[in-house]
VOTI-303890 format. One line per field, with one value per residue (C-alpha): z, x, y; residue in one letter. Coordinates in steps of 0.001 Angstrom, whole numbers, m for minus. Example, Ala and Ser with C-alpha at 12.3 -4.5 7.8 and 13.67 -1.06 7.14 Angstrom:
pz	(7800, 7140) .
px	(12300, 13670) .
py	(m4500, m1060) .
residu	(A, S) .
This chain:
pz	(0, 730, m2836, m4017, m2382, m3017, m6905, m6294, m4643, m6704, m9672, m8366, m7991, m11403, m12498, m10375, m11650, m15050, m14181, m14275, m12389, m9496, m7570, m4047, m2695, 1276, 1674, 4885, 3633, 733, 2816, 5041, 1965, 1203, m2154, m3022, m4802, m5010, m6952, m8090, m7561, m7597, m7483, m4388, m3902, m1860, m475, 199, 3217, 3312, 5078, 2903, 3082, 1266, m1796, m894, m2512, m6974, m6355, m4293, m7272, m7991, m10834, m12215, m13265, m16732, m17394, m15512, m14798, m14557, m11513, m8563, m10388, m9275, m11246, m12438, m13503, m12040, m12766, m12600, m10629, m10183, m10014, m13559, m12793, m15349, m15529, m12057, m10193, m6993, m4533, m2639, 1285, 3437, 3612, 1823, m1406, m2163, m4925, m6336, m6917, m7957, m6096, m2980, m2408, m449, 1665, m54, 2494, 2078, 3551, 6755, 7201, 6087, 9704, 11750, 8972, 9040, 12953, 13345, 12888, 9396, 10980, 8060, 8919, 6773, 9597, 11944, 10040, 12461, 12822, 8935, 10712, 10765, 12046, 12399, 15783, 16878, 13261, 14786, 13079, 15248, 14082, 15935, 17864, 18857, 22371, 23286, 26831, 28212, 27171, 30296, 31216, 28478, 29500, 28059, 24730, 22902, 19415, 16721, 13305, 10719, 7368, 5619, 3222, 1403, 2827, 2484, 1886, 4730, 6377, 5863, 8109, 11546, 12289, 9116, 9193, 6527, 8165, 7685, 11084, 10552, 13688, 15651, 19232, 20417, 23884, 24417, 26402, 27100, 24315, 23221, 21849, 22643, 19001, 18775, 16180, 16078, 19904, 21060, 22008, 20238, 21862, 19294, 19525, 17692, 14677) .
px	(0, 3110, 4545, 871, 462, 4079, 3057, m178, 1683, 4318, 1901, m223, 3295, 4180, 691, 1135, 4698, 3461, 756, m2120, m5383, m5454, m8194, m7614, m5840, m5402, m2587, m3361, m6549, m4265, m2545, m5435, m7571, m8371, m6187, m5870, m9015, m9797, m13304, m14494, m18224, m19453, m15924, m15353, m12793, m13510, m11605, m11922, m12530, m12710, m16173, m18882, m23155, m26041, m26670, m29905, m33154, m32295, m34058, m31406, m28697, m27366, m25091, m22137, m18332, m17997, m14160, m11275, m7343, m4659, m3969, m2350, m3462, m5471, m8878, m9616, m12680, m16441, m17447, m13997, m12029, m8415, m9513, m11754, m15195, m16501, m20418, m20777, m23582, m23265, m25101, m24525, m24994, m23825, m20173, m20152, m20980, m21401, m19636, m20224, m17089, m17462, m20113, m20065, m20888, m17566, m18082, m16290, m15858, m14816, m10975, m12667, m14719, m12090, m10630, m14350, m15032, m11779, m11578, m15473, m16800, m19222, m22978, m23395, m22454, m22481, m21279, m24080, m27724, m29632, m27211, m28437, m31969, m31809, m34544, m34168, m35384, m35207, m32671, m30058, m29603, m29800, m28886, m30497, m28346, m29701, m30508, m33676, m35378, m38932, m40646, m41149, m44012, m46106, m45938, m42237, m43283, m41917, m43424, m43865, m42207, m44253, m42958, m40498, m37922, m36552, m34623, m30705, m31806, m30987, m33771, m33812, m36668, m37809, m39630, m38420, m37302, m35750, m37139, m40698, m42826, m45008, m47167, m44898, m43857, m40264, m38954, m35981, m33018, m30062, m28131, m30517, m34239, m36384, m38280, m41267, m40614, m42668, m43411, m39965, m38468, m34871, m32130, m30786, m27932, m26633, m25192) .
py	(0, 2305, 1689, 2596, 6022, 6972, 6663, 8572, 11419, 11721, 11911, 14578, 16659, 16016, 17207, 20339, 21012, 21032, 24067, 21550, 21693, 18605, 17439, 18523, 15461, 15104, 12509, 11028, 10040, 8535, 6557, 5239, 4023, 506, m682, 3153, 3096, 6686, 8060, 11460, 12994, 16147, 17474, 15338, 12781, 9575, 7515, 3666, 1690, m1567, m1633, m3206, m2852, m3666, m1590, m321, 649, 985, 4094, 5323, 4548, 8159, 7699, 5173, 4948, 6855, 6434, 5525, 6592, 4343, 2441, 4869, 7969, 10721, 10926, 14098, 14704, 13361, 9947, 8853, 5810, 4778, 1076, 854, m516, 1434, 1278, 319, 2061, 4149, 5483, 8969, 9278, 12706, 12534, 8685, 6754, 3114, 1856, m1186, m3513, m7020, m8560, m6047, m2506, m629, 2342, 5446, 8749, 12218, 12957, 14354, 11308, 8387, 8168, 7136, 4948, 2960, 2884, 1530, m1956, m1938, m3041, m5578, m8869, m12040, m14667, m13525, m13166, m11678, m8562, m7810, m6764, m2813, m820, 3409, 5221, 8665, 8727, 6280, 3132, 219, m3652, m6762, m9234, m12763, m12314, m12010, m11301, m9790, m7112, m5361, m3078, m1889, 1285, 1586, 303, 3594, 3377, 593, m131, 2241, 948, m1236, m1259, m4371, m7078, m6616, m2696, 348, 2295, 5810, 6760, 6379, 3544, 2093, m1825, m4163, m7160, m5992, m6429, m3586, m2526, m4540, m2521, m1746, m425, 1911, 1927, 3805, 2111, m865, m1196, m3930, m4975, m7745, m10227, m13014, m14127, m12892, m9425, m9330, m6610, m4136, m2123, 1360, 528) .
residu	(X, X, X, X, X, X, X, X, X, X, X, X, X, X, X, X, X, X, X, X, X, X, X, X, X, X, X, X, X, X, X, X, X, X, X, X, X, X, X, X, X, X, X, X, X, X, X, X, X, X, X, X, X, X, X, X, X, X, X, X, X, X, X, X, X, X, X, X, X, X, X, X, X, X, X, X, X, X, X, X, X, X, X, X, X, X, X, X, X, X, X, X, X, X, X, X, X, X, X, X, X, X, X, X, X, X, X, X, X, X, X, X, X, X, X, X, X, X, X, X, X, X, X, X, X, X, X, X, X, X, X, X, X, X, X, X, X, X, X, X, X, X, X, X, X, X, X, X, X, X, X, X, X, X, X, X, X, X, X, X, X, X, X, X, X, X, X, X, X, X, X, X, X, X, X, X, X, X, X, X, X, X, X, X, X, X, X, X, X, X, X, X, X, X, X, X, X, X, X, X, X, X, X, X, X, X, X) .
């Protein structure tokens, strides 16, 4: 990876020797990013992690890969990767995209972002199914774990899940669940929630 960001950085000097306009490069971020793979939108460069996710609603698909620079290089110009992929679709968050790269979709994060993202566990698990349930409350994520215990009073049943989005997809609304389970209650801790699914209450934490 050292060999790879030492050719990135000494191609955006030769660019900027020659007079050239560069994308605003932050080389820390350079150096923390997964493979190098480096992506331009909206006159943004991102920066791999190695975190992956589900890709989401298609609606949510904001654009794709229109070109591509040679490996190590800086791209340019919008649309445009340093690891190919052209055509691949991807979909734009706050201060993230995810990019679609083989068969997965990788987080991508602005320069200021790159560090929480790389330091963080990603919420999407593979070895452990039931952590892939998300539901949304009070606009915190929250994924389910498989411990289960009583629901407790009634009176600190705190709401109950309003809609759903499709399975493998993330909510982007309160009361929003990939897992379905509409009209069914939750409770609220500190740092848990309490959510009915079938005859059991499951614990789920913050994402």
């Amino acid at each position: 990876m050292k060999r790879k960001g030492l050719l990135l950085l000494g191609m955006l000097l030769g660019l900027t020797a020659c007079g050239q306009e560069t994308a605003q490069v932050d080389e820390n971020a350079v150096a923390m990013a997964y493979e190098n793979r480096l992506l331009m939108v909206n006159d943004t460069l991102y920066y791999s992690t190695d975190q992956t996710g589900p890709m989401g609603d298609s609606e949510a698909v904001a654009g794709e890969i229109t070109s591509e620079t040679s490996e190590g290089a800086v791209p340019t110009e919008n649309g445009q990767s340093n690891f190919g992929c052209v055509g691949n679709a991807y979909t734009i968050g706050e201060e993230t995209i995810m990019v679609q790269i083989g068969e997965e979709w990788f987080v991508f994060a602005t320069a200021e972002a790159l560090p929480d993202f790389m330091e963080k566990e990603s919420p999407w698990s593979v070895e452990n199914p039931y952590k892939n349930r998300l539901l949304m409350v009070n606009d915190t994520l929250y994924y389910s774990t498989d411990q289960t215990g009583p629901m407790g009073d009634s009176q600190a049943i705190a709401g109950e899940i309003t809609s759903e989005t499709s399975e493998g997809a993330v909510p982007t609304e309160n009361g929003q669940s990939n897992f379905g389970c509409v009209g069914n209650s939750y409770t609220m801790g500190e740092e848990t929630i309490m959510v009915q699914i079938d005859e059991e209450w499951f614990v789920f934490e913050k994402a």
